[in-house]
C-alpha positions, 0 to 999 in steps of 0.5 A: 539084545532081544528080551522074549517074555512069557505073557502068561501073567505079569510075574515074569515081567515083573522080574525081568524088570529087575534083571534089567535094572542091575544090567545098568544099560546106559541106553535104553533102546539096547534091550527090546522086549517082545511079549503080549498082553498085561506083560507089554502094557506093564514094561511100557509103563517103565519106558522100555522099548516093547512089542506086543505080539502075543496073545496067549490062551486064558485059563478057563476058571470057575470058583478058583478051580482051573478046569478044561485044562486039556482044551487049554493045552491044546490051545497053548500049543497053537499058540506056541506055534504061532510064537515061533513064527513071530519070533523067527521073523523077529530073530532073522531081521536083526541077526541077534547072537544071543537071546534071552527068554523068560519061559517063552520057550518058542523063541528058545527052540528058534534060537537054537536051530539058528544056532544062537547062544541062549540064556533061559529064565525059567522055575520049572522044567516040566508040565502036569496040568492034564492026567489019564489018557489026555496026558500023553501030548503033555509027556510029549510036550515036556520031553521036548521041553526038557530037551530045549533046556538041558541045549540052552547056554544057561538056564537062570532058576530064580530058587534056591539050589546048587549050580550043575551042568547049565543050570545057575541058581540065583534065588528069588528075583524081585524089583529093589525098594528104593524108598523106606516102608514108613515113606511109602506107608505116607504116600500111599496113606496106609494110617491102619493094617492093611491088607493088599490084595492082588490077582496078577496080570489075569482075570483069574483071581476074581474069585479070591478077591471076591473071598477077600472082600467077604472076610474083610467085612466080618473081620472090620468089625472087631479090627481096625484094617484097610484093604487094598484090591489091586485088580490088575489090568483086566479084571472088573470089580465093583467098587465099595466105599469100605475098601480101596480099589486101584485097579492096575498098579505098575509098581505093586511091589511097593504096595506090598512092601508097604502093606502088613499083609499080602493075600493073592494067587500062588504066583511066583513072583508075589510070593518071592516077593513076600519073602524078599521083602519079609512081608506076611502073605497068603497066597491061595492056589488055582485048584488044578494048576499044577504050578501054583499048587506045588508053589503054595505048597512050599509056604504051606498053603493049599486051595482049601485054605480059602474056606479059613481066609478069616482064621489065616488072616487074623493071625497073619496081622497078630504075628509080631514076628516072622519065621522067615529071615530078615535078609533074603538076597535078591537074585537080580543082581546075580542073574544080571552078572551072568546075563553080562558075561554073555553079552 
């Protein structure tokens, strides 16, 4: 089974992982990921077969504001052009009936003009990150896409919501913790509050952490905290003696699930994993992303919540309790089932 995933980020890997887990393969080399950048260097740290072939466009950001978005789509169009050619090379020398794609949409309009079953991971069904007149290729663009979705044999949404049509709603997908927080905690030599902050699998986020680091050295003063900066793979920070600074973790999901707090991009998967694991986070979206903005939102916060990171933070770490529920299921194993019952 060919595995196409997004690189745009390390989320969509991330989660795919997770799916791949519960698929229980006694083989490995049965499941081959194509994808590109931080993705692959993140699935061959799990050993799996993987083959880095795309190379996305990077968002043009300055002081968390994503700007140029209509250059950025035209790039991404390029791009997307060049994945299908990669993938039809892929999908004609090894007559595969069924592909999976998290939201690598050109290796899903290949598939299905070979006339493939087709299973898409994907939380969104539409664009908007350009406006006025630029916005009309984006229209364009996701009438298409919508058209691509709705043919699929399954669209797996990892939300909340009720199945219809092709659509099967499984809820937040995230890697499962095998170990209790309290071994984690020892291993990870976490004896303070301590506060993980993570950008992704993208040089996006410099500014937040920057931001982060600032608050932290106010609020050290009066708090007894640590904090954690997970960098990712290719972003550059200076490194202090009054934080820790790890660069690049495969397994940031046992961080956060060690930690007290998590700050970080809007990214999908950092926040489901927020609410899985029922870890408080704040997560702060790129301005002008509009995937990001509109999944801020939901837990109720927005780009102008970095002016107050000191405020958010102290009372993320005096909350004793957490208004969000204890025991949030975990969609991998939902969206392994269906996955299965195609293969």
């Amino acid at each position: 089974m060919f595995f196409f995933i997004s690189p745009i980020g390390l989320g969509h890997a991330a989660r795919d992982v997770a799916i791949i887990h519960n698929l229980k393969f006694k083989n490995d080399n049965k499941v081959n990921f194509v994808t590109g950048s931080a993705a692959y260097t993140f699935l061959k740290s799990y050993g799996w077969k993987a083959f880095n072939l795309y190379d996305p466009p990077r968002f043009e950001i300055e002081s968390g504001k994503l700007n140029h978005s209509f250059r950025w789509l035209i790039k991404y169009l390029l791009y997307y052009k060049k994945c299908q050619k990669i993938a039809t090379k892929i999908i004609e020398a090894n007559f595969e009936k069924l592909i999976v794609s998290d939201e690598d949409f050109a290796s899903i309009s290949i598939a299905e003009e070979k006339n493939l079953r087709r299973i898409l991971i994907t939380d969104i069904i539409n664009t908007s990150f350009t406006k006025g007149i630029t916005s009309i290729i984006e229209k364009k663009m996701n009438k298409k896409l919508c058209q691509i979705i709705k043919k699929c044999d399954c669209v797996i949404i990892p939300d909340y919501g009720y199945d219809t049509e092709n659509f099967r709603y499984v809820g937040p997908i995230v890697r499962e913790i095998l170990e209790s927080r309290e071994v984690l905690r020892k291993r990870f030599n976490f004896t303070k509050k301590t506060i993980v902050v993570s950008v992704g699998g993208t040089d996006a986020g410099k500014y937040l952490i920057e931001k982060v680091i600032h608050s932290f050295r106010r609020l050290k003063t009066k708090l007894d905290i640590d904090l954690i900066v997970v960098t990712g793979p290719t972003l550059k920070i200076n490194p202090a003696e009054d934080f820790h600074l790890l660069g690049y973790v495969p397994n940031l999901n046992e961080y956060i699930y060690a930690s007290d707090l998590i700050i970080s991009l809007a990214g999908r998967s950092t926040m489901d994993e927020s609410i899985v694991y029922n870890i408080p986070g704040i997560f702060i979206p790129l301005k002008n992303h509009y995937e990001q903005e509109e999944g801020a939102k939901r837990l109720g916060f927005e780009y102008k919540d970095i002016s107050r990171l000191d405020k958010l933070i102290e009372e993320k770490l005096s909350s004793n309790s957490d208004i969000r529920k204890n025991n949030v299921n975990n969609g991998a194993k939902k969206a392994a089932e269906i996955i299965s019952s195609f293969i």
